[in-house]
C-alpha positions as CSV (number, residue, x, y, z in Angstrom):
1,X,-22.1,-16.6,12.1
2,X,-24.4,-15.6,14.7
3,X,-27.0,-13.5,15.0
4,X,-28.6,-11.3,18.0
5,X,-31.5,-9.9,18.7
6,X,-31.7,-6.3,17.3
7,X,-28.0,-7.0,15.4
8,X,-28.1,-5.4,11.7
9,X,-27.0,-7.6,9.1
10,X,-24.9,-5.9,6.2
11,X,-24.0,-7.2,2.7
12,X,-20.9,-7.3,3.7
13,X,-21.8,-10.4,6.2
14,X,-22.6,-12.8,2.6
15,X,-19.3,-11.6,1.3
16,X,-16.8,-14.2,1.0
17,X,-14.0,-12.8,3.3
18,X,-10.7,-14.8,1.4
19,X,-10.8,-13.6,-2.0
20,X,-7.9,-16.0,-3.2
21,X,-10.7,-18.9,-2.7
22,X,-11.6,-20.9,-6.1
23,X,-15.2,-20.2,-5.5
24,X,-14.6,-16.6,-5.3
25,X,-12.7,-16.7,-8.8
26,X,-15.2,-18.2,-10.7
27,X,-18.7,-16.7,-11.6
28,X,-21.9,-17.7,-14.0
29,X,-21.2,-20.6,-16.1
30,X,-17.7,-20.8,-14.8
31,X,-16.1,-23.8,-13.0
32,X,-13.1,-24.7,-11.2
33,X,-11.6,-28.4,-12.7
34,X,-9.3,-29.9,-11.3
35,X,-6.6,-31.5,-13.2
36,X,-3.9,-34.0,-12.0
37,X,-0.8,-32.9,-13.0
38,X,1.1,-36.7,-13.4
39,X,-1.5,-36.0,-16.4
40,X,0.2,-33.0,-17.5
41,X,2.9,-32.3,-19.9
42,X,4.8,-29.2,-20.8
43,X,5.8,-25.6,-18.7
44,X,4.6,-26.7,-15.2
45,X,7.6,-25.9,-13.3
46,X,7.2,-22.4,-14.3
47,X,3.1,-22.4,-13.5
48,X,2.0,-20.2,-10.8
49,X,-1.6,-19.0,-9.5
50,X,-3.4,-16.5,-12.0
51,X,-1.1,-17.7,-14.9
52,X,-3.1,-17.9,-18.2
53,X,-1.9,-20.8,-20.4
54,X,-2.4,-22.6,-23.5
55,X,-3.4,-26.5,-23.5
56,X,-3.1,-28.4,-26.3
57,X,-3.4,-32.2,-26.8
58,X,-1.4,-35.0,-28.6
59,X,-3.1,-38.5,-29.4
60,X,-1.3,-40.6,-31.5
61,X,1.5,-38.1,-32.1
62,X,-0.7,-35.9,-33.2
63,X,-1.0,-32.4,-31.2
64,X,-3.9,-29.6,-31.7
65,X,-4.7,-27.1,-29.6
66,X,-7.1,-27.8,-26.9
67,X,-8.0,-25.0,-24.9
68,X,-6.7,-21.3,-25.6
69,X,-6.4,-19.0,-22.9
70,X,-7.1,-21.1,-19.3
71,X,-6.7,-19.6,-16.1
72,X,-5.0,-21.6,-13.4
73,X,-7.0,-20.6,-9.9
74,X,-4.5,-22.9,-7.4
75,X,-2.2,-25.3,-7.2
76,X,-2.9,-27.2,-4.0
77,X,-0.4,-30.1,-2.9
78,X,-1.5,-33.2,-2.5
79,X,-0.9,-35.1,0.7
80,X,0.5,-37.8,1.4
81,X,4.1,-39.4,0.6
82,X,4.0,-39.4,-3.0
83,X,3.3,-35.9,-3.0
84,X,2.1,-34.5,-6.0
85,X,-0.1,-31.4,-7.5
86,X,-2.9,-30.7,-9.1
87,X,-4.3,-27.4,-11.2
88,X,-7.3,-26.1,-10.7
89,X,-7.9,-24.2,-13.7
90,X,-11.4,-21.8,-15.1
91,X,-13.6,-23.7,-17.7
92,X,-16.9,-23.2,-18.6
93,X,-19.3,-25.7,-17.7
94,X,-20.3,-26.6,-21.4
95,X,-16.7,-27.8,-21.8
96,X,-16.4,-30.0,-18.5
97,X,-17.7,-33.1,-20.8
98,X,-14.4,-32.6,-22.9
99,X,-11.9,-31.7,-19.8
100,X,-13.0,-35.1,-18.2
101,X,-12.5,-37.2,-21.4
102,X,-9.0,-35.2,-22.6
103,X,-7.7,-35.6,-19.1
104,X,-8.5,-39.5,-19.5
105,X,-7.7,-40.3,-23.0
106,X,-4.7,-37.9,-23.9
107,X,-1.8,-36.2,-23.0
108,X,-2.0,-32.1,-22.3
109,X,0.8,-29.7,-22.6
110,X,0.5,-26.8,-21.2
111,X,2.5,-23.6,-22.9
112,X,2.6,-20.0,-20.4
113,X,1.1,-17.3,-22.4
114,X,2.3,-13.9,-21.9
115,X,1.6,-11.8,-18.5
């Protein structure tokens, strides 16, 4: 943006103008993660922008609940000819360690939660 002599600057001016943007969706100690989803098991055909769902994780055949209650901020395709999807979902950064290691070392389902 520029700015001219005698020009008044307004808060509006630091505002992030697209309000759909992942950084304007997260706040604090919030953070966007994104999340392959060849990685990802469970209702994803039915996943849309602003969904809340459940994750939980299986290892071994065994299945807990991971994360309760995740906001998905976007889905943006991937390009190139294989195509593909991630989710960029809200964590909190205190919880980024276990994301990384669950997205690495297990399989997540993901189950819709009511509107």
């Amino acid at each position: 943006m520029d700015i001219f002599p005698g020009q008044q600057i307004t808060a509006s001016d630091f505002a992030a103008s697209d309000t759909t943007s992942v950084d304007s969706q997260i706040t604090g100690t919030q953070r966007a993660f994104s999340l392959a989803m060849d990685q990802v098991h469970g209702s994803l055909s039915q996943v849309q922008v602003g969904d809340s769902v459940d994750v939980y994780s299986s290892v071994g055949g065994v299945v807990r609940l991971f994360a309760p209650n995740v906001k998905v901020l976007t889905i943006p395709a991937v390009p190139g000819p294989s195509g593909g999807s991630n989710l960029i979902l809200r964590i909190e950064t205190g919880e980024a360690a276990k994301w990384l290691y669950a997205a690495d070392n297990t399989q997540l389902i993901f189950v819709l939660r009511p509107v």
